[in-house]
C-alpha positions as CSV (number, residue, x, y, z in Angstrom):
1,X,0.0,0.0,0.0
2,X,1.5,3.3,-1.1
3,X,1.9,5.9,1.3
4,X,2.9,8.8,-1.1
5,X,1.9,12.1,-0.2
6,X,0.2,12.2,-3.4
7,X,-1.8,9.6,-2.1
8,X,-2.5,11.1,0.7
9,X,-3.7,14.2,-0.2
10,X,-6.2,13.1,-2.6
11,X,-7.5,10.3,0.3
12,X,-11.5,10.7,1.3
13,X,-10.5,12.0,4.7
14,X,-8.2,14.6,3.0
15,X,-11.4,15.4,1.0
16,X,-13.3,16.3,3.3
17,X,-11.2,17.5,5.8
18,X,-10.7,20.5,3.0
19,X,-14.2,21.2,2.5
20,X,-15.0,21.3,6.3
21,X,-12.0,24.1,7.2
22,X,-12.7,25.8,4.1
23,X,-16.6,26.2,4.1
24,X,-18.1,28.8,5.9
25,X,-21.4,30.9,6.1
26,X,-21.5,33.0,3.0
27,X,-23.0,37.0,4.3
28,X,-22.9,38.5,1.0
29,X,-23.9,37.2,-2.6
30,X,-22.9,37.9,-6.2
31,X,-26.5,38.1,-8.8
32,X,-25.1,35.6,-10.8
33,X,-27.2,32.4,-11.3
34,X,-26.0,28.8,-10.6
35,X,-26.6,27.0,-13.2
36,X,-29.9,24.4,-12.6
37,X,-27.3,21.8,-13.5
38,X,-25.4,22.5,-10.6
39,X,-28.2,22.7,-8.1
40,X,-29.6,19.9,-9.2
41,X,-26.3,17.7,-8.4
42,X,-26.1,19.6,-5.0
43,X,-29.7,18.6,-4.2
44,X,-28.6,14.9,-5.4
45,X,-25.9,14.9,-3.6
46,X,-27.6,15.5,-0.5
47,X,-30.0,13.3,-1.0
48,X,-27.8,10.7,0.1
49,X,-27.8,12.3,3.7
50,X,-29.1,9.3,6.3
51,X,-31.9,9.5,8.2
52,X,-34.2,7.9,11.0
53,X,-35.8,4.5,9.6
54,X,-34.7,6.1,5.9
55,X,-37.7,8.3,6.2
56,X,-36.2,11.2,4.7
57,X,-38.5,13.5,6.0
58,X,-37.5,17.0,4.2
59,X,-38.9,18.5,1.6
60,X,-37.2,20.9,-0.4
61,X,-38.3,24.2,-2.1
62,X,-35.9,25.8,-4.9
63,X,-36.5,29.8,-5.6
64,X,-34.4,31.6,-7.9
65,X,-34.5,34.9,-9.3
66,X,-37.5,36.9,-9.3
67,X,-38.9,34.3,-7.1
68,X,-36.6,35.0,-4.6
69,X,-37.1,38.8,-4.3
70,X,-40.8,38.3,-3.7
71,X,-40.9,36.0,-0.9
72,X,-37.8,38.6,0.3
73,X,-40.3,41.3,0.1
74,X,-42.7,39.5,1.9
75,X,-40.4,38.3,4.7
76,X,-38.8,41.9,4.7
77,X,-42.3,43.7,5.4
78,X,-43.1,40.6,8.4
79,X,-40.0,41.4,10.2
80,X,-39.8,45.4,10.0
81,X,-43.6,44.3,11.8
82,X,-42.1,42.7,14.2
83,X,-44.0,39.3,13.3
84,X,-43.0,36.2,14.6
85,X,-44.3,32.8,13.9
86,X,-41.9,29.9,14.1
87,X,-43.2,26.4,13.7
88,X,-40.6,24.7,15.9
89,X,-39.7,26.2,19.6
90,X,-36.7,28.3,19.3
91,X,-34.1,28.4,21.7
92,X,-35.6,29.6,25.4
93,X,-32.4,31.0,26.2
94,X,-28.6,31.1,25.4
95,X,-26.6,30.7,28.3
96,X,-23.1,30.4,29.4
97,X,-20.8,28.6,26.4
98,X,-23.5,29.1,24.4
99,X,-24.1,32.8,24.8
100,X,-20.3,33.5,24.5
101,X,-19.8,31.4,21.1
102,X,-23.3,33.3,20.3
103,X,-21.8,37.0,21.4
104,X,-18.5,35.9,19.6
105,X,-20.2,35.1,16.1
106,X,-22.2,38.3,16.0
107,X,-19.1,41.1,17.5
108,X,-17.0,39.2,14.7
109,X,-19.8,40.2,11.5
110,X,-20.2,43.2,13.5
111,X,-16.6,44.2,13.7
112,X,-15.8,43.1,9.8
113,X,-18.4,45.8,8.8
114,X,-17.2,48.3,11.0
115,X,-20.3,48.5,12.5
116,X,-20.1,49.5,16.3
117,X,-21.7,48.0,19.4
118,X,-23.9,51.1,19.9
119,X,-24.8,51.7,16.4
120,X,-28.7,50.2,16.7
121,X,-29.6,51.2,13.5
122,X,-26.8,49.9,11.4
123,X,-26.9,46.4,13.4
124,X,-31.1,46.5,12.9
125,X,-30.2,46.9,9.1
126,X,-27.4,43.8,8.8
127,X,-30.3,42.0,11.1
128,X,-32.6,42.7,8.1
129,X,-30.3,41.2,5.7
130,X,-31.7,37.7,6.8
131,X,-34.4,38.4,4.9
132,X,-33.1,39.4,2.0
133,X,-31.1,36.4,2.2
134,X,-28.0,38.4,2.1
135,X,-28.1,38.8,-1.3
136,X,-28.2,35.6,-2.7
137,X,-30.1,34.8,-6.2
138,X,-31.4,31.1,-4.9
139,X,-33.1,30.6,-1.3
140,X,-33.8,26.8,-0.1
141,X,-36.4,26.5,2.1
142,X,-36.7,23.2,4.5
143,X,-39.8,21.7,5.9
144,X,-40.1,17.8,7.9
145,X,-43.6,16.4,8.2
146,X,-45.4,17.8,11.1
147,X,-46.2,13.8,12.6
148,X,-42.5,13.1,12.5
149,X,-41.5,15.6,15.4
150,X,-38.2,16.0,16.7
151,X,-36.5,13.0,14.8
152,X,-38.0,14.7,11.7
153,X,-36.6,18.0,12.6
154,X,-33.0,16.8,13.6
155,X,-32.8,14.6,10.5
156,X,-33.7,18.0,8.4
157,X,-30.2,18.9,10.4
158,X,-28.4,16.4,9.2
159,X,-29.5,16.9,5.4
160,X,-28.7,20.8,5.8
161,X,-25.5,19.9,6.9
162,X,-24.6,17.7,4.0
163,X,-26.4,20.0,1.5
164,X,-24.1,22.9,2.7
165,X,-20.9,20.0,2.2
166,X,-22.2,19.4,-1.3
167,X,-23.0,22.8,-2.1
168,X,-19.1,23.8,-1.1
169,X,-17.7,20.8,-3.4
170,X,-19.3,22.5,-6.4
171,X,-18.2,26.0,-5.7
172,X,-21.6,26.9,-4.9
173,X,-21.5,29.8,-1.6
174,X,-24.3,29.2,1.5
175,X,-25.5,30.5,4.6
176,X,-28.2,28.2,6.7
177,X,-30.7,30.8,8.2
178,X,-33.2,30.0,11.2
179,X,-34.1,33.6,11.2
180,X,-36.2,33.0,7.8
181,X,-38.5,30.2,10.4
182,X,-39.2,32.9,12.7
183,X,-41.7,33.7,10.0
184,X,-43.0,30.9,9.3
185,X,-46.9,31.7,8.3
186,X,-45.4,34.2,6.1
187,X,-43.4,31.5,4.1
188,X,-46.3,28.9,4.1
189,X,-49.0,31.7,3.0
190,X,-46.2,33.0,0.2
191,X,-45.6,29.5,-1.1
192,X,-49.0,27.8,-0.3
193,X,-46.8,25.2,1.9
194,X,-49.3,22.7,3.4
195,X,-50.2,23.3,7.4
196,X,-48.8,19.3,7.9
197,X,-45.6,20.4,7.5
198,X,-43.1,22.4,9.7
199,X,-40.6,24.9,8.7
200,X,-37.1,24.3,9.4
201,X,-34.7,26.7,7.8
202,X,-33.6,28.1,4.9
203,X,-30.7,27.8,2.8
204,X,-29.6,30.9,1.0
205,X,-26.6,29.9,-2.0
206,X,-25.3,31.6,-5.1
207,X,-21.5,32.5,-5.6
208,X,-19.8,34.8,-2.9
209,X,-18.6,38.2,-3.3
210,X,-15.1,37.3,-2.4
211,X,-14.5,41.4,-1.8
212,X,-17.1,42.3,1.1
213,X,-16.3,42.3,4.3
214,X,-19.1,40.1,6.0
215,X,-16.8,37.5,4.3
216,X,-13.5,38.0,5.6
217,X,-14.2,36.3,9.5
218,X,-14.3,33.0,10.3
219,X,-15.9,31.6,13.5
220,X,-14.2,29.7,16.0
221,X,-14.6,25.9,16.7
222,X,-14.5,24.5,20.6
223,X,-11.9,22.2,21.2
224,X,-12.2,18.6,21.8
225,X,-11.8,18.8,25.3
226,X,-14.9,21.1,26.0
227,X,-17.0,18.9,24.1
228,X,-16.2,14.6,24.4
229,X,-16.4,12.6,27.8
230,X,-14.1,9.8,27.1
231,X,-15.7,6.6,29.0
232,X,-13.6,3.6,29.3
233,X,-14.3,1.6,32.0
């Protein structure tokens, strides 16, 4: 068995080792369409994403182009509102780790757009962006069957997560956004999504604008140690 470092670069661990240190939440979108040839091998691609009892409870729905900016208009105009309507209970709190690595996410976008802690306006505008899915020409939008409850819900997780892999492997830019479930009626109502299912995310993609700043940080990863409990014995 060769050991080359030939070989070893081009291993399956190597492969994916490179897209999961290179892929990162994408804040700011060129126009330019993906090609349907493309989305259609990322959506294949994730397809393959396992699930409880092989149920594969998501359900996927594609908008592009003028498509897009409607249901951003709509989300846009629910939001400056104040409207929210998630299907799934969000968070109750974030506290502790979970605050910091929370506080540490947003002061990095913050700080990358020079926009300062006091500045309410300018952080209520970036806020905003959610709904205009930062851009992007192409918005994903996740639901799991309604009878399928939290199993449905985490396996949803599981297939954003390798949609977001896939998407990376083809050069095609993402950002996973729960702010876009917050409004959930609003995106059922806009795309006549059936009450039996529950809205789980969306997934904005396109191609990044490699020159704004919301894309220059990266977030930080907790180390091993703060997260596995080695039981031998």
């Amino acid at each position: 068995m060769t050991t080359s470092a030939t070989t070893q670069a081009t291993a399956p661990s190597a492969t994916i080792e490179s897209i999961l240190t290179a892929r990162h939440s994408c804040r700011a979108f060129l126009p330019t369409q993906v090609p349907r040839t493309d989305i259609e091998q990322m959506l294949t691609l994730a397809q393959l994403t396992p699930s409880w009892c092989n149920s594969q409870p998501w359900q996927v729905h594609i908008l592009s182009g003028e498509a897009t900016r409607r249901l951003a208009d709509a989300l846009l105009d629910g939001a400056r509102r104040g409207v929210r309507q998630p299907d799934l209970d969000p968070p109750r709190d974030y506290l502790g780790v979970y605050r910091d690595r929370r506080r540490g996410s947003g002061y990095a976008l913050y700080n990358s757009l020079g926009i300062r802690r006091e500045d309410t306006e300018k952080r209520e505008e970036q806020r905003l962006e959610n709904f205009r899915f930062f851009g992007a020409p192409h918005v994903a939008i996740i639901t799991t069957d309604e009878q399928l409850g939290t199993y449905g819900a985490v396996d949803c997780g599981g297939y954003v997560s390798t949609l977001l892999l896939a998407a990376h492997s083809l050069g095609i830019a993402t950002v996973p956004q729960a702010a876009i479930a917050m409004v959930s009626n609003t995106v059922r109502e806009h795309l006549g999504i059936p009450t039996d299912r529950r809205i789980v995310c969306a997934v904005s993609f396109g191609y990044e604008d490699q020159t704004h700043p919301a894309n220059s940080f990266r977030t930080s990863r907790a180390h091993l140690t703060e997260v596995v409990e080695w039981i031998d014995r």
